[in-house]
N, C-alpha and C positions, 0 to 999 in steps of 0.2 A: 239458404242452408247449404252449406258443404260438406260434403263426405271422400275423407283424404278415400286413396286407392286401396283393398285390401287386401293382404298379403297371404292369409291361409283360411280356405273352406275347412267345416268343421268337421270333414272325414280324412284331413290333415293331422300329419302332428306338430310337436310344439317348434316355433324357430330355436328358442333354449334350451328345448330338452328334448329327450326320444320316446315322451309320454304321452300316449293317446290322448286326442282332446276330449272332454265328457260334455262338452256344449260352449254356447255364446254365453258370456253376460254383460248386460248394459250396464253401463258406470254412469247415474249422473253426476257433474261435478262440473258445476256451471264456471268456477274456475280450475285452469286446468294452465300449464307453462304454454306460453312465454308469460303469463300472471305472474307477481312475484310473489302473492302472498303465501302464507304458510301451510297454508290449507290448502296447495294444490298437490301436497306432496304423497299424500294417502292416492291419490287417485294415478300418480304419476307414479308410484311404486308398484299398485296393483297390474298397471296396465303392462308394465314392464315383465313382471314377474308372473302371472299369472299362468302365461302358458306352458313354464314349465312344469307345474301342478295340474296342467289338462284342464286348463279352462281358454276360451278366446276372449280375451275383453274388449268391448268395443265402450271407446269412450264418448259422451255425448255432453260437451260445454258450450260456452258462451263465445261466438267470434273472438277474437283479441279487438279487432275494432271496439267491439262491446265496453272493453276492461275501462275503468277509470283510473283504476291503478298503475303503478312506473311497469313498463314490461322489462322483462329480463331472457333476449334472443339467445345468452349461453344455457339459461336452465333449460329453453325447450329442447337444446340439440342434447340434452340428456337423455329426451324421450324415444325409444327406437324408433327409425321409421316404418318399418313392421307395425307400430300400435296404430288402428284403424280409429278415427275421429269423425266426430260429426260436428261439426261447428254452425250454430244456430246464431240466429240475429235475438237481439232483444229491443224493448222500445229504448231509444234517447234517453239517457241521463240529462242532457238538455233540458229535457221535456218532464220527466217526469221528476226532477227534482224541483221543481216549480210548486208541487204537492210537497216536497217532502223528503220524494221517494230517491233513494239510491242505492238500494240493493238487489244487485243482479238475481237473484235466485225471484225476484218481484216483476221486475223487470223483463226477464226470459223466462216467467214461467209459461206461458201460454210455448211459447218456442217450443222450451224441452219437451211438452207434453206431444207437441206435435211432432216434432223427430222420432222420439220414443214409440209414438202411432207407428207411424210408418216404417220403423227399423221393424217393428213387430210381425209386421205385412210381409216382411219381405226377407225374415233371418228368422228361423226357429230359435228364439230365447227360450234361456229353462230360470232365470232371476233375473232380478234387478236391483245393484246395489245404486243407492242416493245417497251420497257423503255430503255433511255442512258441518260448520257455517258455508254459507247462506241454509239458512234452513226449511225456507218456505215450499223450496219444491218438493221436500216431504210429504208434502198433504196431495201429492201424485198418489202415494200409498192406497187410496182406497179405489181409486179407476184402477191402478195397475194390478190390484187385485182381483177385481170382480169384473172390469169387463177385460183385459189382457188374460186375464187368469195366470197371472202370474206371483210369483212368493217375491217379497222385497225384505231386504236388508237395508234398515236405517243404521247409518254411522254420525254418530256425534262425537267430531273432534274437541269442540267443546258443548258447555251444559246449555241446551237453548233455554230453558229456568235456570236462574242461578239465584243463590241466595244476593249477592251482590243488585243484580235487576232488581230485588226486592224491597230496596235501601231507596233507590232515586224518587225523585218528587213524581207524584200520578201524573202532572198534568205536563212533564218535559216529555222530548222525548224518548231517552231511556226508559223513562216509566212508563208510557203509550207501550214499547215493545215488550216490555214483559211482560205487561198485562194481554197483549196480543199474544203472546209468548204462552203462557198461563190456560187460553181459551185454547189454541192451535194445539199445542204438545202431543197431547191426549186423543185428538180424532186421528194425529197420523199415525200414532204407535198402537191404536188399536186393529189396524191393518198390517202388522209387520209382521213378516214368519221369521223375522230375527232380529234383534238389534245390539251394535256395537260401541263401546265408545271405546276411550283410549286409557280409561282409569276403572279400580272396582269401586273405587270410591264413589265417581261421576252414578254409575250402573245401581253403587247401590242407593243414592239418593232417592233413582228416577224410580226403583221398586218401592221406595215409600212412598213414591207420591201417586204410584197406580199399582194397589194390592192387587190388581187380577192380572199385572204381568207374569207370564211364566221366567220362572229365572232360570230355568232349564234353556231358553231362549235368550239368553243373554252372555255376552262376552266381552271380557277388557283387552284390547289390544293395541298399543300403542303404536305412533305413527312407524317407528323404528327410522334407521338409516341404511345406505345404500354404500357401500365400502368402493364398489365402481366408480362412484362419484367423482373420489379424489381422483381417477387419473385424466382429470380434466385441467386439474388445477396446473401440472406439469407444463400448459402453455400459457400460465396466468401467471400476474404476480401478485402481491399480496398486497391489500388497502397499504400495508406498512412500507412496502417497498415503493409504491407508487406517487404518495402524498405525503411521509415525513422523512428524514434525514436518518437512518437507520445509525444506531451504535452502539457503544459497548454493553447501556444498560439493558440489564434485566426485564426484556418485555412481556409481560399479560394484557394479555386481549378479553375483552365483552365485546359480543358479536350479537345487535340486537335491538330490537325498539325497547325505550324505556316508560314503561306504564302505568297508572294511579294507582295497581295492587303492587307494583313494584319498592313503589318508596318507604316504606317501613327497613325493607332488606338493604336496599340501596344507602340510606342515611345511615346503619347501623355499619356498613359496609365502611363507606368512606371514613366514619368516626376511626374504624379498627388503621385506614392509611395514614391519619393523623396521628394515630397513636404510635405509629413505626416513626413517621416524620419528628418526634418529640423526643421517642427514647432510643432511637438509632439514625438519628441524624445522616453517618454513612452507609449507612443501605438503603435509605431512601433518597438519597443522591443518587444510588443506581438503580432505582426502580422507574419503568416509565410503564404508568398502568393507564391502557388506552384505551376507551370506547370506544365502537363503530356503530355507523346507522342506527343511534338513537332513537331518530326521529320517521318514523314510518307515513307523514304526509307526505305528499308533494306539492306544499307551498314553500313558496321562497320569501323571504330568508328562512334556515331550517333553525330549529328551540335549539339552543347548548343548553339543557337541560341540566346536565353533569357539573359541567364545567363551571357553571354560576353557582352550584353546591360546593365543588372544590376550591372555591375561588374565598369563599365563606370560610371556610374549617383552613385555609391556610396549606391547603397541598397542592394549589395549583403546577407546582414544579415537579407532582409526581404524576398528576392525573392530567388527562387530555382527553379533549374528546372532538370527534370526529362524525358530526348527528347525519351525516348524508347513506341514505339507504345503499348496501352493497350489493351488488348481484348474486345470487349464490354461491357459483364458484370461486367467485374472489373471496367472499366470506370462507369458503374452507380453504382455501391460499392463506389467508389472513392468521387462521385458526394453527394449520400445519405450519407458518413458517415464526410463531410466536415460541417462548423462553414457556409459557403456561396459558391456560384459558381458565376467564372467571366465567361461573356459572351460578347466575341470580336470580331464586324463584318469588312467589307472590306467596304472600301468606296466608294462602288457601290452599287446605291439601287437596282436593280436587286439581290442582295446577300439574297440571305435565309438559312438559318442554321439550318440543319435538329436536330441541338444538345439540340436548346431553347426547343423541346419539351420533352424529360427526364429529361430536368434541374427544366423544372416547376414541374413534376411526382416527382421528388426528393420529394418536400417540403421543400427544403430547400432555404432561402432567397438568394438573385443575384443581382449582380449590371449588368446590360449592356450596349454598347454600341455600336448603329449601323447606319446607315445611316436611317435619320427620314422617309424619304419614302420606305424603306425596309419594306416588312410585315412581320418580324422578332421583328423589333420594334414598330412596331401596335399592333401586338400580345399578345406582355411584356409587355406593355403602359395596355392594358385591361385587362391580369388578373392579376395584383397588384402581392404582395408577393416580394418585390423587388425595386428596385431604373432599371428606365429606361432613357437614357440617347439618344438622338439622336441629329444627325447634319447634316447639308444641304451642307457641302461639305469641302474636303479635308484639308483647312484653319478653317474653322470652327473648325473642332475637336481639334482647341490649346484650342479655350472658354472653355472648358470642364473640363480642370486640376481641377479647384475648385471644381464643382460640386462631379467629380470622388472623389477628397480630403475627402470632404465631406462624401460620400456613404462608402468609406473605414473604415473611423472612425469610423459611427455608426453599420457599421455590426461587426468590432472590439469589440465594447463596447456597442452596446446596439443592440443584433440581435433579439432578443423577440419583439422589438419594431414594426416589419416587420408583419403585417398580412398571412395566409396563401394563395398562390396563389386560386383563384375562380374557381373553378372545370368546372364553367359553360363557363367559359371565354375559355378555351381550349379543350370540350366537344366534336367540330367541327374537334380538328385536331388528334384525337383521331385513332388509327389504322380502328377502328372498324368503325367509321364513315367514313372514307376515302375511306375505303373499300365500303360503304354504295353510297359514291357521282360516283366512279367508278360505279359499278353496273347500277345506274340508265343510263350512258351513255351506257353502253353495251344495255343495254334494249331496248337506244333510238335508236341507230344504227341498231340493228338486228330486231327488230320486224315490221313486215310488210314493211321493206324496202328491195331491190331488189340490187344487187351487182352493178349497173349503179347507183341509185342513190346514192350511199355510197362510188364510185368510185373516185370523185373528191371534192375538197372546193371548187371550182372556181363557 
């Protein structure tokens, strides 16, 4: 186990602010940068931000040794060196995929739990937040309550039940984890003195599915973005600049893996480029609409998932795709130095898309389209800058080809026409406020409350 050097005691103030600290808290979040996954971003934005809201965060993940996944050495240098880390071992994915198993929150839980001991021992904590996916170090929840005596914050960036888990066959095994999914949920959130996810939709499922949640205890707070980010990208160039022949046409970017709840959007998507390629032939001779990091493995050769779609519908001359995972930074180099950004949700409104918030930091105009009760598409809808586009279910999204038709042409041909996005409008989901609406629950939890009352929701 590693523990980087730590930069301020907690009769310190903040490195980002001139605000009193009001205590430690531990962050698990078995993935954490240089991971590239998307889910290290909540914990990477807390740790960031936190202390100017009077909190110290100490983070507590998985070695990078540990990660299976492509690392990415620009997102860690995002992280201050100020944020204090604990970096734990976990067993071999070697080894333990031999069962089955390759999920680090599985894998390093026995780790976390032991880190977590010992940070306890030895740092007065007043919380502990657990952010997943991985979800399984959740069920720390009921030690960290009863013998820590400590309040925990469960964060779900997404639904560990989902209705989707509910679809696959019992005996693959998608279906093994939801039904493990199913048993588990419930013993960790009966330990939680709060929990968060990133949608009310998500928050309000999990209250149907356990009436003796307090909803008083409950909050949606999405991942948001981090506006600091971009001035990294000023030494980066951009997926476009690096890997195609840049010119005069009209470029829109998708910045993203492409997914099974994806394809409904995506085919009615491409239908609406086909339909530009048929009835304006010369505007879509200047459109070059390009995919990045479709493909979120790291097997080789990577799926052109896209492109064998476009290839089909006859637009291959407008659509391209590019299925190799980007780093983050270049991803927002990609996004700032594009004509537009497309943004393509799943058709579940439960779906939030941690990407709409660098895409509106871009500044750069966006078509989207996502399921109308997603607060993805609430979000787009309020700060303009953009054509938003939503629909009320999976047949729906054929109505759409025109409108998409439509939003193509004029960011093609008239993208000045697009006001810029309203600063005020996404002000809220800003790192630093996120940071901001965290805090106050740590507050609510730890002060003058007693480890019995913070014990349960029920």
């Amino acid at each position: 186990m590693h523990r980087a050097k730590n930069s301020l005691p907690d009769t310190k103030r903040s490195a980002l602010g001139d605000k009193a600290l009001s205590g430690t808290i531990a962050i698990v979040s078995p993935h954490f940068p240089p991971c590239s996954l998307a889910g290290v971003h909540r914990a990477r934005h807390l740790a960031k931000h936190l202390p100017a809201h009077g909190w110290r965060p100490i983070v507590i993940r998985a070695h990078e040794t540990q990660y299976t996944e492509r690392l990415d050495p620009d997102l860690a240098a995002l992280v201050p060196n100020t944020v204090e880390q604990i970096a734990t071992g976990a067993m071999p994915a070697s080894v333990t995929r031999l069962i089955g198993v390759g999920d680090i929150g599985l894998r390093g839980f026995l780790h976390f739990k032991r880190a977590l001991s010992q940070l306890a021992q030895t740092t007065p904590l007043r919380a502990v937040l657990i952010t997943g996916s991985p979800y399984y170090p959740m069920l720390l929840a009921k030690w960290i309550s009863h013998d820590l005596q400590l309040p925990v914050v469960l964060d779900f960036q997404d639904p560990w039940v989902s209705s989707w888990g509910a679809t696959l066959p019992e005996l693959s095994k998608g279906g093994l984890a939801h039904r493990l999914a199913v048993m588990l949920e419930p013993k960790a959130l009966r330990h939680a003195a709060f929990v968060t996810s990133v949608s009310e939709i998500q928050n309000q499922e999990m209250a149907a599915r356990y009436p003796w949640i307090n909803p008083k205890r409950m909050a949606a707070i999405p991942i948001g973005g981090d506006p600091e980010d971009f001035n990294a990208t000023q030494t980066h160039h951009s997926a476009t600049a690096s890997t195609v022949d840049r010119s005069e046409r009209a470029e829109l970017v998708f910045v993203g893996s492409v997914w099974p709840r994806l394809s409904n959007t995506l085919d009615v998507f491409l239908d609406a480029v086909a339909q530009v390629a048929k009835t304006n032939p010369a505007i879509a001779q200047r459109l070059a609409i390009r995919f990045y990091g479709t493909d979120a493995r790291l097997v080789e050769p990577p799926v052109y998932q896209v492109a064998q779609q476009a290839e089909r519908k006859g637009i291959s001359f407008v659509v391209e795709e590019f299925p190799r995972r980007l780093s983050f930074v270049q991803a927002l180099a990609t996004m700032a130095g594009a004509r537009g950004v497309i943004l393509l949700g799943s058709d579940e409104p439960h779906y939030t898309a941690s990407k709409i918030y660098p895409a509106l930091m871009s500044g750069r105009p966006y078509l989207s389209v996502f399921h109308a009760a997603s607060s993805s598409h609430s979000i787009l809808s309020r700060a303009g800058g953009g054509v938003s586009l939503g629909f009320e279910d999976a047949e729906a999204i054929r109505n759409l080809i025109d409108p998409i038709s439509e939003a193509l042409v004029r960011l093609a041909c008239e993208p000045r026409s697009f006001c810029k996005s309203d600063p005020a409008a996404f002000e809220a989901y800003t790192a630093h406020a996120v940071a901001g609406r965290f805090a106050a629950i740590f507050e609510s939890i730890a002060q003058g409350t007693t480890a019995s009352q913070c014990a349960s929701l029920s």
